[in-house]
DRENDO-1510 file (C-alpha; in Angstrom, 1 decimal, always signed):
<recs>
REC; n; res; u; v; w
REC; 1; UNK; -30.9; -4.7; -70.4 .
REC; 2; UNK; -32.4; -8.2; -70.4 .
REC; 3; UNK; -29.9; -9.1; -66.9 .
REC; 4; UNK; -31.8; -6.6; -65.0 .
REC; 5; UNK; -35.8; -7.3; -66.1 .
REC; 6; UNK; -36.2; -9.7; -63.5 .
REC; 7; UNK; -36.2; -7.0; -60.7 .
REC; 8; UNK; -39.3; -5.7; -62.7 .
REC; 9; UNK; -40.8; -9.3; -63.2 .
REC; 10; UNK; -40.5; -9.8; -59.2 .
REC; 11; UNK; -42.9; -6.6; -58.8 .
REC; 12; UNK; -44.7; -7.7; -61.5 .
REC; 13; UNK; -45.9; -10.9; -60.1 .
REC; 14; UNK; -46.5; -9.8; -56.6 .
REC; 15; UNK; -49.5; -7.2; -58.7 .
REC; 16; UNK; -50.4; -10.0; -60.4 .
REC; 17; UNK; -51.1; -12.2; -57.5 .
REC; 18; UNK; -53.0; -9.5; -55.4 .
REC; 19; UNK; -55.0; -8.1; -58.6 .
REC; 20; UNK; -55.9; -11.8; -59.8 .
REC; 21; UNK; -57.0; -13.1; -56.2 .
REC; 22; UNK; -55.1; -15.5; -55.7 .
REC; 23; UNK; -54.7; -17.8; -52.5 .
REC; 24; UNK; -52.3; -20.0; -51.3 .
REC; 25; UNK; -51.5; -23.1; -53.5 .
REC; 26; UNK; -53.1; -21.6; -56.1 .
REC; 27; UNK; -51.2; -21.9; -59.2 .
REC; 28; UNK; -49.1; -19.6; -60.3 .
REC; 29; UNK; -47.8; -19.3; -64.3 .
REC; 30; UNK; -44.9; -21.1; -65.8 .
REC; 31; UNK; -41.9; -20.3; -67.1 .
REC; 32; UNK; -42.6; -20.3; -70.5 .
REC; 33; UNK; -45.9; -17.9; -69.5 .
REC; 34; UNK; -43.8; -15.8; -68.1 .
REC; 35; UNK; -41.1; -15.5; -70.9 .
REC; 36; UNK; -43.8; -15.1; -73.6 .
REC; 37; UNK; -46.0; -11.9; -71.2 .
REC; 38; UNK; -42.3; -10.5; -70.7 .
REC; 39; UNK; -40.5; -11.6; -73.9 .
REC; 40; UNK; -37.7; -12.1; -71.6 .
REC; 41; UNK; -35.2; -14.7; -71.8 .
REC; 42; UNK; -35.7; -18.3; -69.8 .
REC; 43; UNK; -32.8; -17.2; -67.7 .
REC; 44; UNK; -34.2; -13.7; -66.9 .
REC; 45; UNK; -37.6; -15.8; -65.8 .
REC; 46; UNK; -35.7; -18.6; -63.5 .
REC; 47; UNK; -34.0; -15.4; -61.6 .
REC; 48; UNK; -37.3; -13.6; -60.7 .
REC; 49; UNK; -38.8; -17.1; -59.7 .
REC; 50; UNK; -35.8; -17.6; -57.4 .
REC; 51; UNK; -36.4; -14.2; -56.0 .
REC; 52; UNK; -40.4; -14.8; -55.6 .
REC; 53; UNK; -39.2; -18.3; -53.8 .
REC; 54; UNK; -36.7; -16.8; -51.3 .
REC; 55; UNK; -39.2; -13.8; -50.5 .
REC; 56; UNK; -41.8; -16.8; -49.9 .
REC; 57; UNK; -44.2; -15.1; -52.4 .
REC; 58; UNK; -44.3; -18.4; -54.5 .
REC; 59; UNK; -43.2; -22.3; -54.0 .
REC; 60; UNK; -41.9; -24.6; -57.0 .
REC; 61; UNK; -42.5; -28.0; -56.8 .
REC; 62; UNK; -40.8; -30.4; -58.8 .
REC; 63; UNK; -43.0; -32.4; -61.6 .
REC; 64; UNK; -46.2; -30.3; -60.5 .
REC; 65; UNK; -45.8; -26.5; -61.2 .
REC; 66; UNK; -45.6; -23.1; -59.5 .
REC; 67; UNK; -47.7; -22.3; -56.5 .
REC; 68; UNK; -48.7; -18.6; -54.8 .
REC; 69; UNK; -47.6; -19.8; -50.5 .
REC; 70; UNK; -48.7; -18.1; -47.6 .
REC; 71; UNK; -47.9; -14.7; -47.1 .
REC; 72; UNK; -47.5; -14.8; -43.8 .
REC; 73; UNK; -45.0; -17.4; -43.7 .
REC; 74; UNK; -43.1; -14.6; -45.6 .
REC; 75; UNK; -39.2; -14.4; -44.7 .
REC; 76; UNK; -37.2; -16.3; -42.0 .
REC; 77; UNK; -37.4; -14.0; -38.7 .
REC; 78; UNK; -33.8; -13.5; -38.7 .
REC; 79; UNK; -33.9; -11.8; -42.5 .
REC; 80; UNK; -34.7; -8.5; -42.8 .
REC; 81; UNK; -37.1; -6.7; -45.6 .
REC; 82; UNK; -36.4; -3.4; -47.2 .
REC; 83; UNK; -39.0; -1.6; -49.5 .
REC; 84; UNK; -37.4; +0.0; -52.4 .
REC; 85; UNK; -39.5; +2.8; -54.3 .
REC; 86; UNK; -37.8; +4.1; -57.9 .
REC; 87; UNK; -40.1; +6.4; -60.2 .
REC; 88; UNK; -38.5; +4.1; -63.2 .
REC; 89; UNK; -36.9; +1.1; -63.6 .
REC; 90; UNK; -36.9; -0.5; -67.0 .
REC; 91; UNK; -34.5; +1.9; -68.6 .
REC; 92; UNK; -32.0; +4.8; -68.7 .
REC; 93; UNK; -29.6; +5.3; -65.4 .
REC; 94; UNK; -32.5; +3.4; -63.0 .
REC; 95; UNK; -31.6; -0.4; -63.3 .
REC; 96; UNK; -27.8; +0.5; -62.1 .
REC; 97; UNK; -29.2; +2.2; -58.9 .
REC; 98; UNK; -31.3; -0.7; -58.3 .
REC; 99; UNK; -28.2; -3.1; -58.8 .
REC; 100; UNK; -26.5; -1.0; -56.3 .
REC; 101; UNK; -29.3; -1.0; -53.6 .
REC; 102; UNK; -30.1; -5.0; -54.8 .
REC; 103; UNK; -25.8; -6.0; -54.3 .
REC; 104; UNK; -25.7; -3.8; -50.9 .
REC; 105; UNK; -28.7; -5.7; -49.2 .
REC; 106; UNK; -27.8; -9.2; -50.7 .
REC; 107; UNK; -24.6; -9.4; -49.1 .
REC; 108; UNK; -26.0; -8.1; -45.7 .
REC; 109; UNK; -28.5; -11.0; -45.9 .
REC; 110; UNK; -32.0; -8.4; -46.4 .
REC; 111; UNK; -34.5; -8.8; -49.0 .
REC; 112; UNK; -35.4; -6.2; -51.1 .
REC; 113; UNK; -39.2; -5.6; -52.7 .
REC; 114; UNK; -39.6; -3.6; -55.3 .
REC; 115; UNK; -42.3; -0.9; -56.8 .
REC; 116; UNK; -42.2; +1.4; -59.4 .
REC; 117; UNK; -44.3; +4.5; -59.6 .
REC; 118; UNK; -43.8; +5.8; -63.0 .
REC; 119; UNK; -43.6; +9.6; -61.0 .
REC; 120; UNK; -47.3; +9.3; -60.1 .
REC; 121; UNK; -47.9; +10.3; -56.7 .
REC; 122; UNK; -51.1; +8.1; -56.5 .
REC; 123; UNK; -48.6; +5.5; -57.2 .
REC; 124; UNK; -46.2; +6.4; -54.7 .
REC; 125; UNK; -49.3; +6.3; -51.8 .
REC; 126; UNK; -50.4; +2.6; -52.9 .
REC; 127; UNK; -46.5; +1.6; -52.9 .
REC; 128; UNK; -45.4; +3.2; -49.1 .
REC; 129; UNK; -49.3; +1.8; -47.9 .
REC; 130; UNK; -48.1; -1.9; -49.4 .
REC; 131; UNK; -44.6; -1.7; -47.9 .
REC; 132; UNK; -45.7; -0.5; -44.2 .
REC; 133; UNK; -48.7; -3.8; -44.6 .
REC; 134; UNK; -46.0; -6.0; -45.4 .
REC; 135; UNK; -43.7; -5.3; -42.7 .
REC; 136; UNK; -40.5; -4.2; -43.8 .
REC; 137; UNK; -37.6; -2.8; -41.6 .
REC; 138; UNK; -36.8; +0.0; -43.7 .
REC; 139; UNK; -37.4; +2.4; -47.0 .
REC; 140; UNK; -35.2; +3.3; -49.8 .
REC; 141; UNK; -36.9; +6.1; -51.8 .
REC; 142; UNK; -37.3; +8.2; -55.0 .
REC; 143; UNK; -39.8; +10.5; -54.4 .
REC; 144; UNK; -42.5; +11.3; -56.8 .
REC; 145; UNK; -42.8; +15.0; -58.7 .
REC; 146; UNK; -40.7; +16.2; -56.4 .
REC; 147; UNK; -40.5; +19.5; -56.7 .
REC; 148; UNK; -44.8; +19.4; -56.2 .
REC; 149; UNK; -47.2; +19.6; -53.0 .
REC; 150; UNK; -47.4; +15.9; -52.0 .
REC; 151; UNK; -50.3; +14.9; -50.4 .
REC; 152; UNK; -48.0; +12.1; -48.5 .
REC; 153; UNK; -47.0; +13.8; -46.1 .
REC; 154; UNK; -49.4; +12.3; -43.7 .
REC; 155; UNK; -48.3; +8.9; -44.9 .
REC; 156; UNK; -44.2; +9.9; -43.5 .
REC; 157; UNK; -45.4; +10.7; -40.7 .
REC; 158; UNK; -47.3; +7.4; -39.7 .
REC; 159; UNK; -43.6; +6.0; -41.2 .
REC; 160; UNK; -41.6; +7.9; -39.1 .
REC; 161; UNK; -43.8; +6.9; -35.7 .
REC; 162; UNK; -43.3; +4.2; -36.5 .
REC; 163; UNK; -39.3; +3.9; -36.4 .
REC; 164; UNK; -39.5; +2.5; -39.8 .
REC; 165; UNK; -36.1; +4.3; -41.1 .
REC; 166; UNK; -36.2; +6.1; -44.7 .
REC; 167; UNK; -33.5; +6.7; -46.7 .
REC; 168; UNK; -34.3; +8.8; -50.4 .
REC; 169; UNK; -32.3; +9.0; -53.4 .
REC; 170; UNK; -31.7; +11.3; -56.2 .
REC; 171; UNK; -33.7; +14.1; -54.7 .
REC; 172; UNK; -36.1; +14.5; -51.6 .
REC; 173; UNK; -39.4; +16.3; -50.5 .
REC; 174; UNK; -38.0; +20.0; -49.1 .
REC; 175; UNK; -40.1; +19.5; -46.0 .
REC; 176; UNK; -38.2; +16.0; -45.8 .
REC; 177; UNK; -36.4; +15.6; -42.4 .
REC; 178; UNK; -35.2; +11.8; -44.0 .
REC; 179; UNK; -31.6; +11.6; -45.1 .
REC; 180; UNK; -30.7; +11.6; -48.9 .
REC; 181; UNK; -28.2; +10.2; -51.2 .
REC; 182; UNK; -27.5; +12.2; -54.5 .
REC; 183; UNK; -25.7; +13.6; -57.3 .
REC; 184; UNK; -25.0; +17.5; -56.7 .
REC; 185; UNK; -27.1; +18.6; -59.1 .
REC; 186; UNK; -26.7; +22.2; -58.7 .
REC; 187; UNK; -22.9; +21.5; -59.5 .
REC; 188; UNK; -24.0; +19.3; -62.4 .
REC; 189; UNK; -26.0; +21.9; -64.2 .
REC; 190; UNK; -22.9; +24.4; -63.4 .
REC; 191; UNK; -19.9; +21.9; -64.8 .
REC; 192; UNK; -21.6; +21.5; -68.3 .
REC; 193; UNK; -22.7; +25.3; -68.2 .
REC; 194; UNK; -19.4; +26.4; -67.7 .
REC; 195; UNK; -17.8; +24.2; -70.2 .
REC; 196; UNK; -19.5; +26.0; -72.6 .
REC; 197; UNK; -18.7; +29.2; -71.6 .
REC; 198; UNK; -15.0; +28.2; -71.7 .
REC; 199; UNK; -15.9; +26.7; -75.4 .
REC; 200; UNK; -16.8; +30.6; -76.3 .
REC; 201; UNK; -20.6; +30.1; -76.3 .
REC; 202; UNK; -21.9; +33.5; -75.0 .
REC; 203; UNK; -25.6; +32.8; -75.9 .
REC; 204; UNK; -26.3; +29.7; -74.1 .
REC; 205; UNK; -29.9; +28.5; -73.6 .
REC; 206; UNK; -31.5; +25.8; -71.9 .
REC; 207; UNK; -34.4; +23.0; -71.4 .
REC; 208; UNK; -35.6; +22.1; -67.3 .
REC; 209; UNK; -38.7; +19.8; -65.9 .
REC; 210; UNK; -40.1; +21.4; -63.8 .
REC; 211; UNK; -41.9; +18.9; -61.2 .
REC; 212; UNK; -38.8; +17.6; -60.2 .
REC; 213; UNK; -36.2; +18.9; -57.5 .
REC; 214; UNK; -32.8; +18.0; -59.6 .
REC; 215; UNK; -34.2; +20.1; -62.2 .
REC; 216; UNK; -34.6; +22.9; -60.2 .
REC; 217; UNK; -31.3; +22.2; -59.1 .
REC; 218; UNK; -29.6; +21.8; -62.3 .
REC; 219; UNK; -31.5; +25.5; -62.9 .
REC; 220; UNK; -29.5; +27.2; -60.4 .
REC; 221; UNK; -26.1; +25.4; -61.5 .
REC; 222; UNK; -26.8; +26.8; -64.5 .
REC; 223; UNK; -27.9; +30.8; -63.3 .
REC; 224; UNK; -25.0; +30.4; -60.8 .
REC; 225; UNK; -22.7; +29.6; -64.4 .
REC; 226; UNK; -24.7; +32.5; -66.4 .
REC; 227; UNK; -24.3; +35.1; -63.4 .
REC; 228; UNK; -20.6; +34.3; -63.3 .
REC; 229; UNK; -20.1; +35.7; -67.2 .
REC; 230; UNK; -22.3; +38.5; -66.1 .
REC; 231; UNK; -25.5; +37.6; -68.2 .
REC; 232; UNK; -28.5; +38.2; -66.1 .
REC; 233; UNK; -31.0; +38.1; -68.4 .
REC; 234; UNK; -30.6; +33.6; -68.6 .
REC; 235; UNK; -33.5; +33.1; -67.3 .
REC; 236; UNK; -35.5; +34.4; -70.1 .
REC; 237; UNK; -33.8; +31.6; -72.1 .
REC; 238; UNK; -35.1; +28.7; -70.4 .
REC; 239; UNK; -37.9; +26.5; -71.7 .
REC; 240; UNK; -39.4; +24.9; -68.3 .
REC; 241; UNK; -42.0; +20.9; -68.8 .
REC; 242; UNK; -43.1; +18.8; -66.8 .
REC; 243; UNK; -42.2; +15.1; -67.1 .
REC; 244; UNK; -45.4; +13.6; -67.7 .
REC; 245; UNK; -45.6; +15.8; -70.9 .
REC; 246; UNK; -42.0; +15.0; -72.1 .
REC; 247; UNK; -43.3; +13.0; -74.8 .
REC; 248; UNK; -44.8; +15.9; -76.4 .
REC; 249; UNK; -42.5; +18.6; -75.4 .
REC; 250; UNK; -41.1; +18.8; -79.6 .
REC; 251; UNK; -44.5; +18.5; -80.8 .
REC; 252; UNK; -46.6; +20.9; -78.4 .
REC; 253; UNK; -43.5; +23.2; -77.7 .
REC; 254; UNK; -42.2; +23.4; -81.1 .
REC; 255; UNK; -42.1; +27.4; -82.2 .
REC; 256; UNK; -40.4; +28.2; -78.6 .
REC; 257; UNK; -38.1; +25.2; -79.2 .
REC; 258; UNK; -37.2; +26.6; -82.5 .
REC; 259; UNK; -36.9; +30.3; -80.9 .
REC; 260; UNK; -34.8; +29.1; -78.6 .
REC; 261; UNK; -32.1; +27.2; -81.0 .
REC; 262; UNK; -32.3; +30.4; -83.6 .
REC; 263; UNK; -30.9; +32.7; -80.3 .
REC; 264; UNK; -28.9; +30.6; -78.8 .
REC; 265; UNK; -25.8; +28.4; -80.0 .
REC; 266; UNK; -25.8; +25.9; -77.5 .
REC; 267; UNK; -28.4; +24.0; -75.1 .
REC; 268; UNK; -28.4; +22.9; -71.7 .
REC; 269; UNK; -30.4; +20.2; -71.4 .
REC; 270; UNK; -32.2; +18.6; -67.8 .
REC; 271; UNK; -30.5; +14.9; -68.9 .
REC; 272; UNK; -29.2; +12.8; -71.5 .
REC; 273; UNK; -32.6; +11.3; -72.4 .
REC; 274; UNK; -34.3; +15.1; -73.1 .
REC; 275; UNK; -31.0; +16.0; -75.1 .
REC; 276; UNK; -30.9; +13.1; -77.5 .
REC; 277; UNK; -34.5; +13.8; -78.2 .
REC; 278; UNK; -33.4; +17.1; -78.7 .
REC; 279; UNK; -30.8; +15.8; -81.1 .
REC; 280; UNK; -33.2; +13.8; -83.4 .
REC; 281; UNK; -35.5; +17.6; -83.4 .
REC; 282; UNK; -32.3; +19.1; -84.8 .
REC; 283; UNK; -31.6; +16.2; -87.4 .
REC; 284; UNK; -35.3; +16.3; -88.5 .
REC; 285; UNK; -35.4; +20.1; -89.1 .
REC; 286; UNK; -31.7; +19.9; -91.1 .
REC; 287; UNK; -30.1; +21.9; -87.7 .
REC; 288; UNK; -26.4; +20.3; -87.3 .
REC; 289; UNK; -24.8; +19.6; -83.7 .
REC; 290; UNK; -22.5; +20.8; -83.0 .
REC; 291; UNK; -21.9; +23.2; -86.4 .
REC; 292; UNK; -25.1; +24.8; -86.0 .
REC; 293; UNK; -26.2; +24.5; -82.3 .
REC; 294; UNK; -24.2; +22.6; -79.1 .
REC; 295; UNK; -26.0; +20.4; -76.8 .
REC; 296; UNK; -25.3; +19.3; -73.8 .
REC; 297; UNK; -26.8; +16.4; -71.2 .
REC; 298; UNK; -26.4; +15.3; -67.6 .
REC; 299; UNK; -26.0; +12.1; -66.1 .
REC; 300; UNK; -24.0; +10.0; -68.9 .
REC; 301; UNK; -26.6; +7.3; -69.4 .
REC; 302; UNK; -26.0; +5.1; -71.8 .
REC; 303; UNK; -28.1; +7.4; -74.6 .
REC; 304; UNK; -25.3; +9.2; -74.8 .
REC; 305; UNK; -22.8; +6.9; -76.9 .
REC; 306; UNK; -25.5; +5.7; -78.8 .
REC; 307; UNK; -26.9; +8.1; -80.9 .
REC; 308; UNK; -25.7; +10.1; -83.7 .
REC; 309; UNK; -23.7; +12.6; -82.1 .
REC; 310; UNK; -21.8; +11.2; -78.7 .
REC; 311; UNK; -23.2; +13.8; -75.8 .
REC; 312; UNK; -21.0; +15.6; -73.7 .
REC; 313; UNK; -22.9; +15.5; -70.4 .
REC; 314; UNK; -22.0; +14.8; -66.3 .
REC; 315; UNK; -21.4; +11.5; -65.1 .
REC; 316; UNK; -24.6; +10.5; -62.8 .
REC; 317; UNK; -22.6; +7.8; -60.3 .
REC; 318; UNK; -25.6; +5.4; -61.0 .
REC; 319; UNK; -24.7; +1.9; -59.1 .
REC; 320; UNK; -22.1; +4.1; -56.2 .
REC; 321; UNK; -25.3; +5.6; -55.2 .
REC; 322; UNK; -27.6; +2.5; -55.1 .
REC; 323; UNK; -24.6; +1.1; -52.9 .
REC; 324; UNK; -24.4; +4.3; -51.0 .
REC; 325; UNK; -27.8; +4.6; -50.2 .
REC; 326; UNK; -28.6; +1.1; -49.1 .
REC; 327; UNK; -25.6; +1.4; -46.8 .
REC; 328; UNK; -26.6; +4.0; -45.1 .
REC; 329; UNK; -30.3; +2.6; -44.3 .
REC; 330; UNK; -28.5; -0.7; -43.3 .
REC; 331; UNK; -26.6; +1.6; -40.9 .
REC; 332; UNK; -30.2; +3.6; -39.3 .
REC; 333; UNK; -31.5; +0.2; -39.1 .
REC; 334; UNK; -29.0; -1.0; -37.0 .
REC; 335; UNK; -28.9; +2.0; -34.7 .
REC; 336; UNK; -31.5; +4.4; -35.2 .
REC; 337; UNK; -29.6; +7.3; -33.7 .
REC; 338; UNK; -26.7; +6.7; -36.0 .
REC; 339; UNK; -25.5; +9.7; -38.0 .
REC; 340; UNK; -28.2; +10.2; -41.0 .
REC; 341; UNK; -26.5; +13.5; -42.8 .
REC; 342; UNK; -27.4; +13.8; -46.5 .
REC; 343; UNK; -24.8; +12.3; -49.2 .
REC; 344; UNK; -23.7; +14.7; -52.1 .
REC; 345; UNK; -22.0; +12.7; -54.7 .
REC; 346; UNK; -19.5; +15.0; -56.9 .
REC; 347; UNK; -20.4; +14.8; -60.9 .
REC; 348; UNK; -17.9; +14.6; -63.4 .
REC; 349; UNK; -17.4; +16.2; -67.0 .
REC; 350; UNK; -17.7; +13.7; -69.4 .
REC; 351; UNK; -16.6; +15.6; -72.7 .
REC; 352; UNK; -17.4; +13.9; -76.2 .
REC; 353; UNK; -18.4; +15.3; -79.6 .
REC; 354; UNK; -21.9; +17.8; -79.1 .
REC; 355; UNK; -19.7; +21.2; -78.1 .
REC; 356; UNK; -18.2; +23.2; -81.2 .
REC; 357; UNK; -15.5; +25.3; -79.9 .
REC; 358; UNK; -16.1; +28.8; -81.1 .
REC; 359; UNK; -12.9; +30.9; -81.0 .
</recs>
């Protein structure tokens, strides 16, 4: 993943500059600092400097070093800023959305800055506050927990007076009058439910977070599958989380876990990331997939070819939607009253080996 760390380096420095003080022509660290904090390669280091340099963050002079430069001589007039806000980036489908956003806005001449919020809403405040001080033209966002009560709101609001133009992606706040680009999850969580239906799985179970729209989404894709076969009862077969406990789902949640594998025969899980931890709970307690139990994922991350068992799972359109979504703010921030209707991308099935077939 080392080609995309630099994206992460770039919002890593611009922290480090405001949280260290530092002024104009102060010095800023090396390369080989930087490498050796990131253990990245000198390559990975040279791009996020070049990205620093062309966002005017820092200045390299030759024979002397690195320096922080005046903010305010920030970007030519005539280049454009957009803010980009992902929950994640360092991993899992989040680095290809970025690409997407990061190729769209490069070849229209715009800079991008970007902040990661780990799916903290306190995070998500200090990152919209830090984008509206620094100006930019528009807002590419994933929001934060949500399927919560944000207490951001307010914070939209002063956006949206201000004709800054938003664009989310992946999901968006309900009370959200900003366009989004997404997967249809609610199709998602149907396509891999229904595939195990049509495998013979009658008692099918599954595994949702539940601070987060897509999993609600993926929920009713799934009770829209179950209803279909006539089971009503489904929803006393789903284990609901939250995200920030994911970690310790297996350990906390481990005698429903195991109640639910002993009733069922196969597992919808919320993505590919819960359903290979799923599949290293089964290996550990000597439960086979698929003999034993089936699992499936959703959004064909990269996880899913490289553990044990290959995951059948939906294709997430990762980079498309970065592309996608970055278009369209490129288009409200060009003409503001230009068409802003929300994108639904369609999912695919993506069928490996993690479904037995039961006859």
């Amino acid at each position: 993943m080392d080609e995309y760390k630099y994206l992460a380096i770039v919002e890593w420095a611009k922290k480090y500059i405001e949280e260290q003080g530092l002024r104009p022509d102060d010095r800023f660290l090396s390369e080989n600092e930087l490498c050796s904090i990131h253990n990245v390669s000198r390559q990975t280091v040279r791009q996020a400097l070049k990205m620093l340099e062309n966002e005017n963050v820092i200045c390299r002079v030759r024979g002397s070093g690195t320096f922080v430069k005046e903010a305010s001589a920030a970007a030519p007039a005539e280049r454009l800023s957009v803010g980009v806000i992902s929950t994640y980036f360092s991993d899992y489908i989040f680095p290809s959305i970025v690409t997407g956003i990061e190729s769209v806005l490069k070849r229209n001449n715009t800079a991008m800055q970007l902040s990661i919020t780990q799916n903290q809403v306190f995070e998500e405040t200090q990152a919209l506050r830090n984008m509206i001080n620094h100006g930019v033209s528009g807002l590419i966002i994933e929001p934060s927990k949500s399927a919560l009560p944000n207490p951001n709101r307010k914070l939209y609001d002063e956006i949206k007076a201000k004709n800054i133009p938003v664009v989310f992606f992946n999901a968006k706040y309900p009370w959200a009058d900003f366009p989004c680009v997404m997967m249809d999850d609610i199709e998602a969580g149907k396509l891999v439910t229904d595939y195990l239906f049509h495998s013979g799985h009658k008692k099918i179970s599954a595994i949702f977070a539940l601070d987060d729209i897509q999993g609600h989404n993926r929920y009713q894709g799934y009770i829209k599958s179950c209803e279909e076969q006539g089971i009503v009862t489904a929803e006393q077969n789903v284990l609901w989380y939250s995200t920030s406990e994911r970690a310790s789902l297996f350990s906390l949640s481990e005698s429903r876990i195991l109640s639910l594998l002993k009733e069922s025969t196969a597992v919808v899980c919320y993505n590919d990331k819960l359903a290979v931890e799923l599949l290293n709970f089964c290996k550990s307690r000597g439960i086979s997939v698929p003999d034993d139990i089936s699992i499936v994922g959703i959004d064909d991350s990269k996880l899913a070819t490289i553990c044990d068992v290959h995951l059948t799972t939906v294709k997430h359109p990762h980079q498309l939607l970065g592309e996608k979504a970055a278009e369209q703010l490129l288009s409200l921030m060009q003409n503001p009253k230009a068409e802003s209707k929300d994108v639904l991308c369609k999912p695919e099935l993506v069928i490996r080996d993690s479904v037995r077939k039961i006859k």
